[in-house]
N, CA, C and O atoms as a DFTB+ gen file, in Angstrom:
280 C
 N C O
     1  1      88.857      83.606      88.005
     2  2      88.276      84.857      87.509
     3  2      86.948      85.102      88.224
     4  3      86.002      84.316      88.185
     5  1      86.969      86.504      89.015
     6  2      85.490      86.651      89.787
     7  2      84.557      87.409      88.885
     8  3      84.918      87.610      87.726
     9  1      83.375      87.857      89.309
    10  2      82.700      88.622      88.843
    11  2      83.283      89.411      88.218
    12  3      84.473      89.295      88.510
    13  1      83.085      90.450      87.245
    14  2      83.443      91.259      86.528
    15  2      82.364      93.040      86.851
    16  3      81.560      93.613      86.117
    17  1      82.781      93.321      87.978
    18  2      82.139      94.126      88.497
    19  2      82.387      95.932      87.614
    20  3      81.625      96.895      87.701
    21  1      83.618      95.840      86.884
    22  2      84.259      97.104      86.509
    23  2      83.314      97.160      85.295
    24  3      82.768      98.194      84.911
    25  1      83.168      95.885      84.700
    26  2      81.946      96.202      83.311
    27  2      80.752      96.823      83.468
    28  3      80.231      97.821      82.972
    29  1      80.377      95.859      84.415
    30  2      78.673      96.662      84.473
    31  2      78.724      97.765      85.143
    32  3      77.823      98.591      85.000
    33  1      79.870      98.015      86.072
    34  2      79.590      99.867      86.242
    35  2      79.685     100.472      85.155
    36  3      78.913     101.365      84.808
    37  1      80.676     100.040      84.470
    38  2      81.277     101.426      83.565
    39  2      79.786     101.045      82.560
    40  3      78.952     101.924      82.341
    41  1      79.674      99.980      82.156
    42  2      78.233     100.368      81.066
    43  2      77.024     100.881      81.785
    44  3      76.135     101.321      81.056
    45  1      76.815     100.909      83.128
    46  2      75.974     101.565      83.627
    47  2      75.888     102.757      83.618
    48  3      74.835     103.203      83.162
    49  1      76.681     103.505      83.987
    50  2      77.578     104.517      84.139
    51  2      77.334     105.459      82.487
    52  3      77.682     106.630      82.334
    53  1      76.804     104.772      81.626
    54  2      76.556     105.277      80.043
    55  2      75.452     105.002      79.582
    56  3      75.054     105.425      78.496
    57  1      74.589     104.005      80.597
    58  2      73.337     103.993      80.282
    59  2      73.004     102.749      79.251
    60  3      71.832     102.520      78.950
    61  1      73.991     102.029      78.772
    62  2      74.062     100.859      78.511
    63  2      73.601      99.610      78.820
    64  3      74.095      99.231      79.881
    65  1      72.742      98.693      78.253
    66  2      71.943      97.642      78.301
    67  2      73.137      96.476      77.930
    68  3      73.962      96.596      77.024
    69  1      73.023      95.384      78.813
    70  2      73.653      94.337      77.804
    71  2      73.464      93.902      76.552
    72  3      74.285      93.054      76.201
    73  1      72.613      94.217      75.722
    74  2      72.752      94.474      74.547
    75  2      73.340      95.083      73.859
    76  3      74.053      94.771      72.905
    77  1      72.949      96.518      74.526
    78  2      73.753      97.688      73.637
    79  2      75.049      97.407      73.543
    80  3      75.607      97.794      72.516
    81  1      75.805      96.726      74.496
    82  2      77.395      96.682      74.600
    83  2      77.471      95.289      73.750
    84  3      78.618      94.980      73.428
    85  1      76.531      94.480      73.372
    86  2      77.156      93.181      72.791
    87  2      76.509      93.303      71.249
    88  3      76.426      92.376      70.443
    89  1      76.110      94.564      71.063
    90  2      75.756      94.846      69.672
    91  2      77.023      95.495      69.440
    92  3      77.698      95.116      68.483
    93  1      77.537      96.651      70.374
    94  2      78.274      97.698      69.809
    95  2      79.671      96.605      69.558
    96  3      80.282      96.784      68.505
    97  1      80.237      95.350      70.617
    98  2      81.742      94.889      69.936
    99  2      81.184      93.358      69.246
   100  3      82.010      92.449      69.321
   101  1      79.773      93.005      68.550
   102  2      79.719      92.063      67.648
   103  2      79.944      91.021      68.146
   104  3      80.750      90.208      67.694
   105  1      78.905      90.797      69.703
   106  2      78.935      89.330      70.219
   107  2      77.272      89.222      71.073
   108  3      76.621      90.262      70.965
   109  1      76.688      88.251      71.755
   110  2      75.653      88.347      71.997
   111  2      75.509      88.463      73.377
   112  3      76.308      87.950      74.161
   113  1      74.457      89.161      73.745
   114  2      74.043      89.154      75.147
   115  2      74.519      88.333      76.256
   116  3      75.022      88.663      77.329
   117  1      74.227      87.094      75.718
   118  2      74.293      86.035      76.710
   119  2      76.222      86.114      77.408
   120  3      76.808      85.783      78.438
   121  1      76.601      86.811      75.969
   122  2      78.155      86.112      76.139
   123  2      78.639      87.491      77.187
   124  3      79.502      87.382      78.058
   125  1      78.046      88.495      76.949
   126  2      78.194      89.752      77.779
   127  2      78.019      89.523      79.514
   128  3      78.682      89.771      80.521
   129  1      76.851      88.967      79.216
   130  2      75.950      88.298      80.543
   131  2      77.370      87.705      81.829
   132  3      77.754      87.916      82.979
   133  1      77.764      86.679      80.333
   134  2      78.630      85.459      81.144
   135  2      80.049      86.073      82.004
   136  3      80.459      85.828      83.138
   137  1      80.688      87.166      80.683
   138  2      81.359      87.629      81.090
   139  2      81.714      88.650      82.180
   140  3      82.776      88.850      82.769
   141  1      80.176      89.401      82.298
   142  2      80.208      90.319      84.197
   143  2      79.767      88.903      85.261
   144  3      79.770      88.858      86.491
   145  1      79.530      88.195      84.605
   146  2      79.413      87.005      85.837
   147  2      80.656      86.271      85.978
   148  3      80.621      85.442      86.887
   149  1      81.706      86.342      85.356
   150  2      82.881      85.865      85.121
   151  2      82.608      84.456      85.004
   152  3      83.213      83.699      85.763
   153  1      81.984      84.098      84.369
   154  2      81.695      82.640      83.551
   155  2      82.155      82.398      82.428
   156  3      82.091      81.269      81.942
   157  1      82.711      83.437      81.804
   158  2      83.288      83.131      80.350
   159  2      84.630      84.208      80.357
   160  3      84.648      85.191      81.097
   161  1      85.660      83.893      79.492
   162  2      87.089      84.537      80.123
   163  2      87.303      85.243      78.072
   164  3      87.483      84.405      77.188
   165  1      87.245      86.522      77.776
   166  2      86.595      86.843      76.555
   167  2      88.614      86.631      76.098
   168  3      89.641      86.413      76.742
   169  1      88.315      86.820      74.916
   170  2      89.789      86.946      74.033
   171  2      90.264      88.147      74.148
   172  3      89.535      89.109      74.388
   173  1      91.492      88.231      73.997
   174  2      92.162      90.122      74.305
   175  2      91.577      90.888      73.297
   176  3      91.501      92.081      73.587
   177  1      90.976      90.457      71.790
   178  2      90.313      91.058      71.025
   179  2      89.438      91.879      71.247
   180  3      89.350      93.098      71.098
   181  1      88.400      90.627      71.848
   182  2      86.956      90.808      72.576
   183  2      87.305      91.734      73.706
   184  3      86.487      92.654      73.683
   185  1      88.299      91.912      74.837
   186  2      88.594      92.775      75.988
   187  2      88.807      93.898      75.132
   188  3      87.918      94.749      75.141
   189  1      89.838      94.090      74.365
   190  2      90.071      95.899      73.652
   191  2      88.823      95.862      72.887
   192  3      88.766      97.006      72.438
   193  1      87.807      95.244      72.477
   194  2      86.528      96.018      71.784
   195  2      85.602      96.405      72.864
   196  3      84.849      97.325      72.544
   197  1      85.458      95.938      74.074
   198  2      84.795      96.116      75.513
   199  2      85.265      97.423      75.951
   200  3      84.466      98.216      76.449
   201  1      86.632      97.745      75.789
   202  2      87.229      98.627      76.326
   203  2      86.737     100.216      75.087
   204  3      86.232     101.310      75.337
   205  1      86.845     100.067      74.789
   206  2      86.728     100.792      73.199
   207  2      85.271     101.333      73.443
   208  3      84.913     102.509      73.501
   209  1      84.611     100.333      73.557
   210  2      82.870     100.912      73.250
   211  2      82.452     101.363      74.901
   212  3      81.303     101.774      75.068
   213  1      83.316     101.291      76.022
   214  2      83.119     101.750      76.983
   215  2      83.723     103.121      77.837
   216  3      83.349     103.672      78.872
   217  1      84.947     103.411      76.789
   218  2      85.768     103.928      77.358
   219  2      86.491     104.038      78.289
   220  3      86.427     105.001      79.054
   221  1      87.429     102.954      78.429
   222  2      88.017     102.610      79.251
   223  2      89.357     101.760      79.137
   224  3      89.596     101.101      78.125
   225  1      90.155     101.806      80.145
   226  2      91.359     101.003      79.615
   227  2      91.128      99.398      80.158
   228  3      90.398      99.081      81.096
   229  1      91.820      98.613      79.445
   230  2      91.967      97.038      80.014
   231  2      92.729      96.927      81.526
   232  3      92.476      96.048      82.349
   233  1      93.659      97.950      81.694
   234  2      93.556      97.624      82.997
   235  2      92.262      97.608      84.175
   236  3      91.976      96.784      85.044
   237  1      91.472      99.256      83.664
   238  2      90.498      99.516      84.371
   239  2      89.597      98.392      84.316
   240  3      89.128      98.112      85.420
   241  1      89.127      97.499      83.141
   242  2      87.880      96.830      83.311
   243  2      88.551      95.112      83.332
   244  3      87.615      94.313      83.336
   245  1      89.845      94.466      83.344
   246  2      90.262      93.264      83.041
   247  2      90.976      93.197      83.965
   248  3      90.436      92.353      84.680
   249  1      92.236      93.673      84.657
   250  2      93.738      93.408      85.222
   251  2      93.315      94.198      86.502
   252  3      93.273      95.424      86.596
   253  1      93.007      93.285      87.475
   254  2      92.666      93.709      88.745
   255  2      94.299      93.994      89.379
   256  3      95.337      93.477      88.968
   257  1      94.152      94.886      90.391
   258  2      95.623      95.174      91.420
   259  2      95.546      93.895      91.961
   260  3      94.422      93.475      92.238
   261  1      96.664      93.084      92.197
   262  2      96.666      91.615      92.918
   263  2      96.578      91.672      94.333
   264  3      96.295      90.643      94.945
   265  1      96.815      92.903      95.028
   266  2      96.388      93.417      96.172
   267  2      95.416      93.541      96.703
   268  3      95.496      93.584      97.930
   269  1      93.835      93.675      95.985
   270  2      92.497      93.968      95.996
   271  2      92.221      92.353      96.114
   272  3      91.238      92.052      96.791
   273  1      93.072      91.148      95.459
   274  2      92.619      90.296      96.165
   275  2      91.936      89.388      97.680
   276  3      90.850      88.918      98.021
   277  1      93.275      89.509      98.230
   278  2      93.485      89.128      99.631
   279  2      92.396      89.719     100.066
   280  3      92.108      89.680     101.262
């Protein structure tokens, strides 16, 4: 799992603090932190409440094209 680059645009993108997004789905900063650093791999719970308070789908911010790998 790499960086998590689709998060911090899209919360940028709304003007969103890592806080604001780990207040709005009821987890803490740090764990927000970990997760655009792809240091921590969140629960599908935790992904549809990310998705929810960002507007956005789980593909857009979780399920990369396997193509964009390579």
């Amino acid at each position: 799992m790499g960086k998590n680059i689709a998060i911090k645009t899209a919360r940028a993108a709304l003007e969103m603090t890592q806080q604001d997004l780990a207040k709005a789905v009821g987890v803490s900063r740090q764990t927000i932190n970990a997760i655009e650093k792809g240091e921590y791999n969140p629960t599908i719970r935790l992904c549809r409440a990310i998705c929810r308070a960002l507007g956005k789908s789980l593909d857009e911010l979780f399920w990369e094209d396997e193509s964009d790998e390579n």
